[in-house]
C-alpha positions in Angstrom: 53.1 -67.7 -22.7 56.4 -68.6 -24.2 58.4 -65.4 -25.2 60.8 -66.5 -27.6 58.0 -66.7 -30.8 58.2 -62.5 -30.4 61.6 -61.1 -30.3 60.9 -57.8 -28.7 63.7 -54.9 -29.5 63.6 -51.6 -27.8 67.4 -50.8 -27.3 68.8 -51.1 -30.8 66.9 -48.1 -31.9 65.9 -45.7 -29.2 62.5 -44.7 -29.8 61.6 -47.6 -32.3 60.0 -50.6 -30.9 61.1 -53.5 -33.6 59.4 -56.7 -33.5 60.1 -60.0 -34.7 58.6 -62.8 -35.8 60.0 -65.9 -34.0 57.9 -68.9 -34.7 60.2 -70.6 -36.9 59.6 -74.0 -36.9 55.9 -73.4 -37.5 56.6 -70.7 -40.6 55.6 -67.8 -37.7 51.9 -69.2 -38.1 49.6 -67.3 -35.3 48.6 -69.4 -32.5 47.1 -68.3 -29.3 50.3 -67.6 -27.8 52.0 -65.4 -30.4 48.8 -63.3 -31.1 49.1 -63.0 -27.3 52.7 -61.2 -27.0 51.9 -59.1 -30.4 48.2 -57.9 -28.4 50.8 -57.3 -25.3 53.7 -55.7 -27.5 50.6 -53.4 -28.7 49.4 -52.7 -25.4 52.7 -51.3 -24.2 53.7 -49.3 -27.3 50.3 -47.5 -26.6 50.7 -46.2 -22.9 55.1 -46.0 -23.8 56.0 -42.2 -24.0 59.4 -43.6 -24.8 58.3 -45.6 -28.2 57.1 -43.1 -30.8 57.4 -45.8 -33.5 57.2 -49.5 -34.4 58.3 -52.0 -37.1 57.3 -55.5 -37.2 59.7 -58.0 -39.7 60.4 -62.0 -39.6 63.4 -63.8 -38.2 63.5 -65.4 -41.6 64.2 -64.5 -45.1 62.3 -67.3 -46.6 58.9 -66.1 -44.9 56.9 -63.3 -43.1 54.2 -65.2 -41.7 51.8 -68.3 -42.9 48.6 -66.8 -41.6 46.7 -68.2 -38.7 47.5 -71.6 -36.8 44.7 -74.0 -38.2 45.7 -76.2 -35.5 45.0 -74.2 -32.9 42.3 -74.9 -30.8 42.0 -78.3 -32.1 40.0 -79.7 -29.3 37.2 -77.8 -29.6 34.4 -78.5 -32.6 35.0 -77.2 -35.9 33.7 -74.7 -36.0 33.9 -73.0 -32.5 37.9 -73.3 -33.4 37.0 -71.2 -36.4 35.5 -68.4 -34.3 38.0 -68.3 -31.9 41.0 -68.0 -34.2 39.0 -65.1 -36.5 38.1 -63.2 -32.8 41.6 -63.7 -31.9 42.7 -62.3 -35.5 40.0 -59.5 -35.5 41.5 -58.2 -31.8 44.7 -57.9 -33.2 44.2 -56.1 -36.3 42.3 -53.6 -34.3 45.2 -53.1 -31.8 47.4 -52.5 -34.5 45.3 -50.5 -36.5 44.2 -48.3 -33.8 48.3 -47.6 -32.7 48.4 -44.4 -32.9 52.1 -44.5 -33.4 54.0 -45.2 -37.3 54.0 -48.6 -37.7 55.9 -50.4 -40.5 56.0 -53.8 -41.5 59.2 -54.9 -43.2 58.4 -57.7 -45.5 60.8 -61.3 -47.0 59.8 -63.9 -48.7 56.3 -65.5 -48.3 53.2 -63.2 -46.7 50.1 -65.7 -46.4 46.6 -64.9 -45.6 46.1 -64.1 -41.5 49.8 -62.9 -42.4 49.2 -60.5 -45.5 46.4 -59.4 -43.0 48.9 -58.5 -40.3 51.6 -56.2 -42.5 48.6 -54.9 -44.4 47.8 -52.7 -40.8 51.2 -50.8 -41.3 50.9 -47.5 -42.2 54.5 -47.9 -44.2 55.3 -51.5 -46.1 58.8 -51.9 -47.0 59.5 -55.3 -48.9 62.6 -56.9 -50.8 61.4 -58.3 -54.7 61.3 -61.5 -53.6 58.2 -60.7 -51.4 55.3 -63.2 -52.4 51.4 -62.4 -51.0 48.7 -65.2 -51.3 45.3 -65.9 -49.8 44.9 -69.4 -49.9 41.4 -69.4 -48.2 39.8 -69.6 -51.3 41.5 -73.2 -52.1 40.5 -74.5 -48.9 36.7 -73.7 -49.1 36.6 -71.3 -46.2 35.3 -67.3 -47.4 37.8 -64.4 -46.4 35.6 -61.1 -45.9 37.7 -59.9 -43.4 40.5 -60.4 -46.0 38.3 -58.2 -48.5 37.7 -55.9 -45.5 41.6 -55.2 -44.9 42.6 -55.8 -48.5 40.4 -52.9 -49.3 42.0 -50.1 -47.3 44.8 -49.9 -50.0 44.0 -52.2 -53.1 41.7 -51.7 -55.9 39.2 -54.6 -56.8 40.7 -55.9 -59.3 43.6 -57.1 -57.0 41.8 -57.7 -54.4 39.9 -60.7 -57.1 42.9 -61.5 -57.5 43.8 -62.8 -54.8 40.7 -63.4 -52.9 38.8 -64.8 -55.3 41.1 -66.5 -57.7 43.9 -67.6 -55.0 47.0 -66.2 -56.7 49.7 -65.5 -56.1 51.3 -61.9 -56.2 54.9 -61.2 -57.0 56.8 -58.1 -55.6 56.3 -56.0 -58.7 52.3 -57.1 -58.9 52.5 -55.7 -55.6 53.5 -52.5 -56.1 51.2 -51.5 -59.0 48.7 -52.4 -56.7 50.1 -50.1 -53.8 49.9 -53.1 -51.6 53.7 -52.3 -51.0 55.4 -48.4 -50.6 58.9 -49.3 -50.9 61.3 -52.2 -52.8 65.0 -53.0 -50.7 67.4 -55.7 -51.6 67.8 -57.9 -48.4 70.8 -56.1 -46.7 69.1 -53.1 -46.7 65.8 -53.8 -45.7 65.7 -53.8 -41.8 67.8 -50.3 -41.8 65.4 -48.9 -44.6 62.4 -49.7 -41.9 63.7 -48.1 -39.1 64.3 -44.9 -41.3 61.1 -44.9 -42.5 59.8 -44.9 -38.5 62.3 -42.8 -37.3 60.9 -40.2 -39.7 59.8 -37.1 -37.8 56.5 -36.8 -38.1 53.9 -34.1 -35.9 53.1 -37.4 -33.4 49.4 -35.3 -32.6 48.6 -34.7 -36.2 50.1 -38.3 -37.3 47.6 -39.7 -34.8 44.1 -38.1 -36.0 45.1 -38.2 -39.3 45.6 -42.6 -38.6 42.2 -42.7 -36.5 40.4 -41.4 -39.7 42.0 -43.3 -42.3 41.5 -46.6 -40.3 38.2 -46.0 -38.9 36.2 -47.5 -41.9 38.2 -50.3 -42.4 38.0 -51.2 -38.5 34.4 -51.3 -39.0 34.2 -53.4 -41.6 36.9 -56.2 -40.1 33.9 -56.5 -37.4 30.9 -56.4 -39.8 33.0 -59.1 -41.5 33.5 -60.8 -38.2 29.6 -60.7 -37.4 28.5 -61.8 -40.6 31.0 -65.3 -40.2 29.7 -65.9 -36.8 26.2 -65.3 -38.2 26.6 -68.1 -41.0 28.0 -70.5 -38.5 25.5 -70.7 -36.5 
């Protein structure tokens, strides 16, 4: 694996894990490798009684992430590379969903598909206004239930349409009215708002169960999703 596409912080805050998003040259597009370190950072933050919180951001202003890697495993047919990248996607929504610990995602600039999939676990999203969402699958002929699936656990359908169906594009203030975001910052003031928000003091037991229930539909229907994609590919 090659560490530098996750900047992993533990020092700066005690207590807060914050990750970051390091894959600049490819727009912090998920490949094998980066899900990898995010599926590791996850593992750890999960057995850590020294990290009771985490926020995941970008390295860049101008974007969060641009989904999944559709170059990755290019050397396998077509479709096969299809079913790896979504099983690779689907195992780390569910670590990240099933953290038991705050997590927040602190959001700049673009948020695309896999991407908009990734903050969309957070239990807190903290954005600046220039925060755009899209889900582009629709434009490329490929269907996004497990989009719908994750999309779901805060938007209403209208949204969701939106940008599922139609492909648009979602501005900062869209966002909000559709809870997709909690909180608005200007730039300066965004990574220092995040780590408030995990540093929060919360009843870690009650925090827990409370996150188990609120996720545990939505984890099932990621893998329904999952099943029913594998099912028409074959």
């Amino acid at each position: 694996m090659d560490p530098s596409s996750l900047i992993v912080d533990d020092a700066s805050h005690p207590g807060v894990r914050v990750l970051t998003l390091n894959r600049l040259g490819k727009a912090n597009a998920l490949d094998e490798n980066l899900y990898q370190l995010i599926n590791q950072a996850f593992s750890e933050i999960k057995t850590s009684s020294h990290i009771r919180s985490v926020v995941i951001q970008s390295a860049s202003r101008k974007i969060f992430c641009a989904g999944a890697d559709v170059n990755a495993f290019a050397d396998c047919p077509p479709i096969e590379a299809q079913k790896k990248r979504r099983q690779q996607l689907v195992v780390t929504l569910g670590l990240i969903l099933e953290c038991e610990k705050p997590v927040v995602a602190a959001l700049e600039g673009k948020v695309i598909g896999a991407g908009a999939m990734l903050a969309l676990c957070a239990d807190v999203i903290v954005a600046t206004d220039s925060v755009t969402w899209s889900f582009p699958e629709i434009h490329l002929g490929m269907p996004s239930p497990i989009g719908i699936a994750i999309l779901k656990k805060r938007a209403t359908y209208h949204h969701i349409h939106r940008l599922i169906q139609r492909g648009e594009i979602l501005q900062a203030s869209e966002l909000m009215d559709a809870h997709l975001i909690d909180h608005l910052s200007d730039s300066d003031h965004l990574r220092p708002e995040s780590i408030q928000c995990a540093e929060r003091a919360l009843n870690a037991k009650a925090f827990s169960i409370n996150k188990r229930w609120f996720n545990r539909s939505t984890l099932a229907e990621i893998k329904d999703a999952q099943n029913h994609l594998d099912q028409l590919a074959t």
